[in-house]
C-alpha positions in Angstrom: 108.9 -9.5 -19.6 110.5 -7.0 -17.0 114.1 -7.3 -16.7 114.3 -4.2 -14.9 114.0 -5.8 -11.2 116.9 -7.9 -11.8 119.3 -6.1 -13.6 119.1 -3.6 -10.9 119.4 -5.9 -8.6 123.0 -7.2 -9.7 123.6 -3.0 -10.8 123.5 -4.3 -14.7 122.0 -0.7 -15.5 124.5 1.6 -17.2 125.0 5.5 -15.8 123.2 7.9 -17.6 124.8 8.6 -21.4 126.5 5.2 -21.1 126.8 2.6 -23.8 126.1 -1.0 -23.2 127.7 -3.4 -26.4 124.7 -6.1 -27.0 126.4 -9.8 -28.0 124.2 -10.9 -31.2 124.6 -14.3 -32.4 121.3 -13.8 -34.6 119.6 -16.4 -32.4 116.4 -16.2 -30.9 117.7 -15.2 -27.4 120.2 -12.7 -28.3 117.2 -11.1 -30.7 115.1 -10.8 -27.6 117.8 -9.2 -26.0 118.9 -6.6 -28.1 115.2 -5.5 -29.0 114.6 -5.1 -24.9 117.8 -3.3 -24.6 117.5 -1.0 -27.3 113.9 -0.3 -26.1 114.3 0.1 -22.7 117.5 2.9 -23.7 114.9 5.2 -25.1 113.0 5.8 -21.6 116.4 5.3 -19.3 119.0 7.5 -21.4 121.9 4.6 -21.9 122.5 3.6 -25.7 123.3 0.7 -27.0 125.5 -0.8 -29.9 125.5 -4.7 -31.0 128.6 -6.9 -31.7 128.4 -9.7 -33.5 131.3 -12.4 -34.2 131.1 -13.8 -37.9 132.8 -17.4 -37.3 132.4 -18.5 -40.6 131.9 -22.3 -39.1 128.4 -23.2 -40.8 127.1 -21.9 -44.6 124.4 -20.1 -43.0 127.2 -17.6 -41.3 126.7 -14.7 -43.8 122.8 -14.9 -43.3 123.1 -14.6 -39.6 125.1 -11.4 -40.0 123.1 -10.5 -43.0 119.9 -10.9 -40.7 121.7 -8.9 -37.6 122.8 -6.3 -40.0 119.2 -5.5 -41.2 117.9 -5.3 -38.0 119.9 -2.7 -36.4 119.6 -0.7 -39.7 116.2 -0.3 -39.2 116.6 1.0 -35.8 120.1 3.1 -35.9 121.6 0.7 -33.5 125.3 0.7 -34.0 126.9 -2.7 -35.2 130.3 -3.8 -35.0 131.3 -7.3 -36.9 134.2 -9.4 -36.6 135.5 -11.8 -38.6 137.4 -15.1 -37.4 139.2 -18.3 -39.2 138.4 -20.6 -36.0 139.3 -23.6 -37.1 142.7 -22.1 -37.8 142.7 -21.1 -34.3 142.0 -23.5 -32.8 144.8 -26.0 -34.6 147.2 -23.0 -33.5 146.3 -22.8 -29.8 145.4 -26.4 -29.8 141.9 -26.3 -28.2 138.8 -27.6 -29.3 136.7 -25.7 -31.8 133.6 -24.7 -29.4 136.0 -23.5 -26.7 138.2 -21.6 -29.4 135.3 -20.1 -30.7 134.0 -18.6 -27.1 137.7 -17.3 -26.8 137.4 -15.7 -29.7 133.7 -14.3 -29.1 134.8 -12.7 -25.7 138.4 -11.3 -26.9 136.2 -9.4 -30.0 133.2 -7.8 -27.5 136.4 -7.2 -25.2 138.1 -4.9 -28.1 135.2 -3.4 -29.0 133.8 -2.8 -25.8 137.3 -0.8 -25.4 136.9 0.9 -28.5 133.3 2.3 -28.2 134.0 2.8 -24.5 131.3 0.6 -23.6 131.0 -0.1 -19.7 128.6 -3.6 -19.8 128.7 -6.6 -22.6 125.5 -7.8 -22.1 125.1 -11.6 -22.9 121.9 -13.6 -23.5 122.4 -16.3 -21.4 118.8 -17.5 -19.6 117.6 -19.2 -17.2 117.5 -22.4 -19.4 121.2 -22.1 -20.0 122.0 -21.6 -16.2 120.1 -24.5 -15.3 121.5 -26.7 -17.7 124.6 -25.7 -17.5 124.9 -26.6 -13.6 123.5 -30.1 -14.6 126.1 -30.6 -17.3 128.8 -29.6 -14.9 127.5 -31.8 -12.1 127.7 -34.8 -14.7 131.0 -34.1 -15.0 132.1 -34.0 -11.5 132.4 -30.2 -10.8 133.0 -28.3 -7.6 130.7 -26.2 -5.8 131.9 -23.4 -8.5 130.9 -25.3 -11.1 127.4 -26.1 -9.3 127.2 -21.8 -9.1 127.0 -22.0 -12.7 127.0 -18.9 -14.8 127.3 -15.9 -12.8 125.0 -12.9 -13.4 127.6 -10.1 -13.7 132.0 -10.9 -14.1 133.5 -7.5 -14.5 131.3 -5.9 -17.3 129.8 -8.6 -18.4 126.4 -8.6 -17.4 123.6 -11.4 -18.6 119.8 -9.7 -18.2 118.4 -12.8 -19.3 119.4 -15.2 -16.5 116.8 -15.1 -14.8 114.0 -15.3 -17.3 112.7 -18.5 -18.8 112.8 -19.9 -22.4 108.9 -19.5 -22.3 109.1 -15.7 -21.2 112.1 -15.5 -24.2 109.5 -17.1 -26.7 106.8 -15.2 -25.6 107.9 -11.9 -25.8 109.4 -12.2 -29.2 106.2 -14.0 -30.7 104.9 -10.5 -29.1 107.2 -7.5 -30.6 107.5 -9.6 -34.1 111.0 -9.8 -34.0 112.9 -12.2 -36.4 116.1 -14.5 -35.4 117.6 -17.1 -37.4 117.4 -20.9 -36.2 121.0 -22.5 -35.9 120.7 -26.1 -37.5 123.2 -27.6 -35.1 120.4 -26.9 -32.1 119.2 -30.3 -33.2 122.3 -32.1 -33.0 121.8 -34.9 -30.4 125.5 -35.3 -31.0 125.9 -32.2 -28.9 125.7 -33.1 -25.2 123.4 -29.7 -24.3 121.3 -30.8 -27.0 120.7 -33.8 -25.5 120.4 -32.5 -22.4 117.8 -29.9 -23.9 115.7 -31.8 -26.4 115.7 -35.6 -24.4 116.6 -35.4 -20.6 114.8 -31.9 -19.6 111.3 -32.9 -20.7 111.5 -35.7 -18.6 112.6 -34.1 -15.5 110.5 -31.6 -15.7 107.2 -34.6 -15.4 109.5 -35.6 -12.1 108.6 -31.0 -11.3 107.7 -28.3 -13.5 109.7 -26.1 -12.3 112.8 -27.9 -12.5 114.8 -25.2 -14.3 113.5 -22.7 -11.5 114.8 -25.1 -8.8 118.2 -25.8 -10.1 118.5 -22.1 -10.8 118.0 -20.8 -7.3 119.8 -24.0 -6.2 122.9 -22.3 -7.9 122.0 -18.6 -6.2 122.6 -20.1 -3.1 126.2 -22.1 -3.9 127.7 -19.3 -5.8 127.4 -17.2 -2.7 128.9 -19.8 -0.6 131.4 -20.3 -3.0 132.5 -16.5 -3.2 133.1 -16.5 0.3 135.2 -19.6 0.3 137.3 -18.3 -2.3 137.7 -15.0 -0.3 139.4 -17.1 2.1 141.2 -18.8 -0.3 142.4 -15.8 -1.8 143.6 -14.9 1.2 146.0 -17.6 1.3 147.8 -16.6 -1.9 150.5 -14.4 -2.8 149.5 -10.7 -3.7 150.2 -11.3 -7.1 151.6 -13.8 -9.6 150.8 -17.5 -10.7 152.9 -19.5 -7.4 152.8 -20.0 -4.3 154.9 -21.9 -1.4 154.5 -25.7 -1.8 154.4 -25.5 2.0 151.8 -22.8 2.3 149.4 -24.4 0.1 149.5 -27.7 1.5 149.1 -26.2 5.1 146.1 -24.1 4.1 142.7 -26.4 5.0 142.1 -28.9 2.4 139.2 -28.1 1.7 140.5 -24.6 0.5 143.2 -26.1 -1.8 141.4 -26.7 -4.7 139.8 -23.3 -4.6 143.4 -21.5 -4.2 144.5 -23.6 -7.0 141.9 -22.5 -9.6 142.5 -19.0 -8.2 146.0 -19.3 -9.5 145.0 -20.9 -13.0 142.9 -17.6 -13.5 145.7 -15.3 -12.5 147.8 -17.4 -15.4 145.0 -16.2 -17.8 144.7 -19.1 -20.0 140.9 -19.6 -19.2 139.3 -22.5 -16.7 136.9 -24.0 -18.7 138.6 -27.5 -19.5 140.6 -27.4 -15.9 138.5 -30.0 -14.1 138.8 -31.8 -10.5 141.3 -34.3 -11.8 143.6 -30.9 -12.8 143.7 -29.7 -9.4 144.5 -32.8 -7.4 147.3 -33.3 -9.6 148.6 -29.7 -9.4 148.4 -30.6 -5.2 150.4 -34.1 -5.9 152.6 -32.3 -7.9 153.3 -29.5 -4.5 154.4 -33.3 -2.8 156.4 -34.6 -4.8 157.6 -32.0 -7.4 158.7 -32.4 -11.5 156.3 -30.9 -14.5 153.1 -31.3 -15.1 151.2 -30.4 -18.5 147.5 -28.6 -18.1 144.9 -27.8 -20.5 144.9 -24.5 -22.8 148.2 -24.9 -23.5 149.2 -24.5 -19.6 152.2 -26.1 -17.4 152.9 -26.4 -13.9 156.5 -26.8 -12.6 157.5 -27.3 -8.6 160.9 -26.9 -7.4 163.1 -25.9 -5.1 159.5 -25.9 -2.8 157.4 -23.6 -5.4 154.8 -24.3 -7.5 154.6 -22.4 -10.7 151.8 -21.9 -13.4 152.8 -20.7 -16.8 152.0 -21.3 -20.6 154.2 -23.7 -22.1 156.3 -22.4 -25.0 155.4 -23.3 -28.1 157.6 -26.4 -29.4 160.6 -25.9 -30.9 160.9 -26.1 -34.8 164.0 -28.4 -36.2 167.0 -26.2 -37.7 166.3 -23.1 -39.6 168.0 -21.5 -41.8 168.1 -17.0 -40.5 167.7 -14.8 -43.5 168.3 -11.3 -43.7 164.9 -10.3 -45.5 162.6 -9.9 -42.5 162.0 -11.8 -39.0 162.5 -15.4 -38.6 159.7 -17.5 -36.6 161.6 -20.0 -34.2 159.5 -21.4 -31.3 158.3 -18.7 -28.8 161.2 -16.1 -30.5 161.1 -13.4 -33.8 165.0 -13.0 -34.3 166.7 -10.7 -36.9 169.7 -10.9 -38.4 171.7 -7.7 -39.9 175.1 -7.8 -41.1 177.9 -4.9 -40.2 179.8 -3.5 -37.2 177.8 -1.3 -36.2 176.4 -0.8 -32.0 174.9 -3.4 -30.7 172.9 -4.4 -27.3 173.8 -7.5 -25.5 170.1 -7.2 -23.5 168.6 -8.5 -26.7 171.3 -9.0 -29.3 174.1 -11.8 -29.7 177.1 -10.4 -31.9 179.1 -13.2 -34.3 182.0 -12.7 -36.4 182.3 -16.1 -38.5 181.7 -17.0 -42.3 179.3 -19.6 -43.3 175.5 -20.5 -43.4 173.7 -19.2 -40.0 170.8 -20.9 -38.6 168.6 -21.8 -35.2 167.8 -24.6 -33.6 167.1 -26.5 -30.3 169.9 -27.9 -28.4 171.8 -31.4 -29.1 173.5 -33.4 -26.8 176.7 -32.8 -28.1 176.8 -29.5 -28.2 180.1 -28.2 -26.6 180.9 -24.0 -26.4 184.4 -22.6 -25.7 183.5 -19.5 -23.9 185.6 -16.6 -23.9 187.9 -16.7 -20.6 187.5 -20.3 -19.7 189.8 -23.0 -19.7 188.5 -24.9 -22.5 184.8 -26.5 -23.8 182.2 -27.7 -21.6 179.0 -29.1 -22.8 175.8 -27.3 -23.2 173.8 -29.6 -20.4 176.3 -28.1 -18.1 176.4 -24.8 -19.0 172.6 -24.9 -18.8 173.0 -25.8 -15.3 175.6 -23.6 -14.5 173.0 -21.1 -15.3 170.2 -22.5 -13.5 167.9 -23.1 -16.8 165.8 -25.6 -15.6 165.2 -28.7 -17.8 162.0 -28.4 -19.3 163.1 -25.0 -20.1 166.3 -25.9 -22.4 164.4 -27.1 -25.9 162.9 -23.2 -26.1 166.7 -21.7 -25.6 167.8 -20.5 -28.9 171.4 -22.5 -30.2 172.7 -20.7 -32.7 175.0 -22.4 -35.8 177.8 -21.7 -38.0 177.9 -24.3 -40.6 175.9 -27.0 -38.2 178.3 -26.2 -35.6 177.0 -24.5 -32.0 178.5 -20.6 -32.3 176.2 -18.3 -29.5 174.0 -19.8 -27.0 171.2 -16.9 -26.0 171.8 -16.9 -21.8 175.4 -18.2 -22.1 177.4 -16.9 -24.8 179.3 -17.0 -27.6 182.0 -19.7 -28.9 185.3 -18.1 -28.5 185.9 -18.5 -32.2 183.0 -16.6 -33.2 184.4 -13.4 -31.1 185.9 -10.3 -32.4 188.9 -11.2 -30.3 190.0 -14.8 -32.1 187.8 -14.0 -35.4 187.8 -9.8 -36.2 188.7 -10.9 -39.5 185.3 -12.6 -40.4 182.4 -10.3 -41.2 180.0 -9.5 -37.8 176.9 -10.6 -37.6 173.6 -8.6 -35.2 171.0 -11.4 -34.5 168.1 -9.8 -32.8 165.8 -11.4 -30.5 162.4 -10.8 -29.1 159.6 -13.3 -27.6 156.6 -13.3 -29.4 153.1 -13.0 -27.8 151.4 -15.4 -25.5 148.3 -16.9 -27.0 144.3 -15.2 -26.2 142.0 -16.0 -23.3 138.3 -15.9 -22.6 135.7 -15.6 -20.5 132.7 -17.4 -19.3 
């Protein structure tokens, strides 16, 4: 098995004295891998570490890192675990546990690739894996980047393997002795790969044997294609940012659409692998006629006034709670503080109260009036929220603070004159303290 002719071919070799961080599962594949690597960084001064994600998903997680652990021991290879609760993740970010699990994967070789200032992850994706994976994608009604499949190199990730078969995989680690454990679930039929793997492959390779070969190099030649297209597409977009003109994008050639739509989704961040065809001719329906429209990975697109916007939806908004004074309260998308006194405070991030009376947060109600200071008397909070251009969908995440059940400070419109220093000095003042918590992770593919 040479890997040598491809990896420089896509420039997968690192400089000289440069560290490449090896993904091991403990499978068979990414075994191979990391006993070629480490060999072939003896004779071509690069070194290389291994990373390996402990997922805790099946019993046999600890002997998988158990097994990983013992084999870079005996070779002083360097090895960097992480641990992960996924299914806690994934009820938290609200995907699905294999596509939580690959988030996670890629965000921990991502750290540690920063942290051991490694400058290639190197995957063990084969040729196999390509070739099924653009037959799995086909089935499910992909575009021409979808038929690409997995691309040899994304940034620093770089897969050595994709171009070699399962048979060369087997071979050479039957040859060099080198142990992997066997993941039960490989014989799941449940599992659509599975039963792509173990029931529709051996068929279609009696229809040519060199099926996986042929869908491979079939992919070679649409992924170039497609990088060109999406050049062009690109071109069509705004330098930077997840919008564009609802009139620009539905004058580009339609053909291009699509691809300048997924070009936005990966500017949003929130990862493409569930964003199908059926996502992106509703994002264009939605440049016609305009409103909201919810997208997988926790995603959102809103068009108005002519623009089409991708973002991340806010988390929902929790009912009433009650703001202590013993640490930060969790509401929504916000951490808020609350500190009692009269001391300075800053109205970029702070809402001041002087009142008496339980404090807590919640979303807004319909009949919630505010008596702002200067005006001529109440106005509801639907108007006010218009007044200030807050578009609907983004009212539930506004923070309404109460005073015994009743509406006092409105973060982006103000504060209820009776809760001022002016009309109330005599009540104790209150700080609250806000600040928007972090967005949830991305991946890779």
């Amino acid at each position: 098995m040479d890997l040598i002719p491809w990896m420089e071919q896509w420039d997968m070799l690192p400089e000289p004295g440069g560290v490449v961080l090896c993904a091991v599962s403990g499978g068979r594949d990414s075994m191979c891998l990391l006993h070629y690597l480490h060999t072939l960084s003896r004779r071509m001064d690069f070194r290389v570490a291994a990373g390996h994600l402990n997922h805790g998903m099946r019993p046999t997680a600890q002997r998988d890192e158990d097994l990983v652990r013992q084999f870079c021991e005996e070779r002083g290879i360097p090895l960097y675990v992480g641990y992960e609760r996924v299914y806690d993740r994934a009820r938290d970010w609200d995907l699905g546990v294999e596509e939580t699990g690959r988030r996670l994967r890629y965000e921990f070789l991502g750290r540690t690739a920063d942290q051991i200032g490694a400058g290639r992850i190197a995957t063990a994706h084969h040729m196999g894996d390509q070739a099924e994976t653009v037959l799995l994608n086909l089935l499910r009604g992909t575009g021409t980047e979808g038929l690409g499949g997995i691309p040899p190199v994304r940034g620093r990730l770089i897969r050595p393997l994709l171009n070699t078969s399962r048979a060369e995989i087997e071979a050479y680690v039957a040859e060099n002795g080198i142990a992997y454990a066997e993941d039960e679930t490989n014989t799941d039929l449940s599992y659509a790969r599975n039963r792509l793997r173990l029931v529709v492959w051996p068929e279609l390779k009696k229809i040519n044997g060199a099926a996986a070969e042929n869908v491979t190099r079939a992919a070679a030649i649409v992924r170039k294609e497609s990088e060109y297209l999406n050049g062009l597409a690109a071109s069509q977009l705004p330098r930077s940012g997840a919008w564009i003109g609802c009139r620009e994008l539905l004058a580009a050639p339609e053909a291009l659409r699509p691809r300048m739509l997924r070009l936005l989704v990966d500017r949003l961040g929130c990862g493409k692998k569930d964003f199908g065809q059926s996502h992106l001719e509703a994002l264009e329906q939605l440049a016609q006629t305009g409103g909201l429209l919810s997208l997988p990975g926790g995603a959102r697109a809103i068009c108005r006034d002519g623009v089409l916007t991708l973002e991340m939806a806010p988390l929902p908004a929790p009912g009433e709670t009650a703001l202590e004074e013993d640490g930060p309260t969790r509401w929504g998308d916000w951490e808020i503080c609350l500190r009692r006194g009269a001391e300075q405070w800053d109205p970029a991030c702070e809402i001041r109260l002087h009142c008496r009376g339980r404090l807590t947060v919640r979303s807004w109600h319909s009949g919630d009036r505010l008596t702002l200071p200067g005006s001529r008397g109440a106005r509801s909070l639907k108007r006010l929220f218009a007044d200030r251009g807050i578009a609907p969908e983004r009212r539930d995440g506004v923070p309404v603070f109460c005073a015994d059940g009743r509406a006092a400070a409105v973060w982006g419109i103000g504060t209820d004159r009776s809760c001022t220093e002016e009309e109330n000095g005599g009540a104790p003042a209150v700080t609250i303290t806000l600040r928007k918590r972090e967005e949830k992770g991305n991946g890779a593919q």
